[in-house]
N, C-alpha and C positions, 0 to 999 in steps of 0.2 A: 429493470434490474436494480436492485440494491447497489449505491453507494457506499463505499469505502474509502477511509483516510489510512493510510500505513507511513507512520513515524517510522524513520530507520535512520541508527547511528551506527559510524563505524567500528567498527573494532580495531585490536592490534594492527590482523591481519590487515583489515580494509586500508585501513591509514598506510602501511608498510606498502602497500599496492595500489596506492589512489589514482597512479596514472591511469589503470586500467580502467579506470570505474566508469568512463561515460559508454566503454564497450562491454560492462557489464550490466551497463542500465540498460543498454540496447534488446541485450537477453532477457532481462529482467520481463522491460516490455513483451519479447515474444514467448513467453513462459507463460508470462497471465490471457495472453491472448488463446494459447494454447488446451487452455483451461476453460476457455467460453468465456473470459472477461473481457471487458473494454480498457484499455490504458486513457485514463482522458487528461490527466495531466503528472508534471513531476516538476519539483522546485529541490535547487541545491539550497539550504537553509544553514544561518548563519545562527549560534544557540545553543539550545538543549539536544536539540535534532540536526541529524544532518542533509538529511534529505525526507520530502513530501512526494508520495503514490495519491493520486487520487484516481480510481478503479472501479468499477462497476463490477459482479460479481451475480451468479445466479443466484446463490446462495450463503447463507456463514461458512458450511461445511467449506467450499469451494473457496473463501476468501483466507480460510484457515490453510489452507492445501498453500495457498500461492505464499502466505504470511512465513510459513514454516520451508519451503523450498528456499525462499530468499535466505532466511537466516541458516539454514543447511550448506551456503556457502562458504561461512566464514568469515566473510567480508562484512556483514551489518548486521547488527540487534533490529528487532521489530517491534510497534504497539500497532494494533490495528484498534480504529474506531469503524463503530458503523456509523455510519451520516445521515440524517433524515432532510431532506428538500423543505422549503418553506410551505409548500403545497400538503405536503406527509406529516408535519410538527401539525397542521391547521386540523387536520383527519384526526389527529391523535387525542388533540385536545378537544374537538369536538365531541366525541364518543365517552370521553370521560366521565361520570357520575359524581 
């Protein structure tokens, strides 16, 4: 399955409600799971961002679904990247012309 990075900052809301947020990660997790993804990691981040999703996903449509439910909360703004493996970057370049 494809790899995903989702950047998310808080908002108003998210900040005004932070204590909740490690039982909203928890959801968070079983939303994407709910979806057919993999949660494989999460970092609270100190920065530009405030927190790191890194996700498996079957597909974009599906990583857009889960990108857009988060931010449908209230609580965090979203960027999702798609991630390529050092294995996938070597295929890519290969094929190249």
């Amino acid at each position: 399955m494809p790899t995903y990075i989702l950047l998310t900052s808080f908002t108003q809301q998210g900040v005004e409600n932070v204590r909740a947020s490690p039982e909203r990660t928890v959801h968070a997790k079983e939303m994407v799971e709910s979806l057919g993804g993999t949660w494989k990691d999460f970092f609270v981040t100190m920065g530009q961002y405030d927190g790191v999703v890194v996700a498996d996903f079957p597909d974009d449509e599906t990583a857009a679904q889960a990108a857009l439910s988060l931010a449908e909360s209230g609580n965090v703004t979203t960027e999702t990247l798609r991630a390529f493996t050092l294995d996938e970057f070597r295929d890519i370049v290969e094929t190249m012309s």
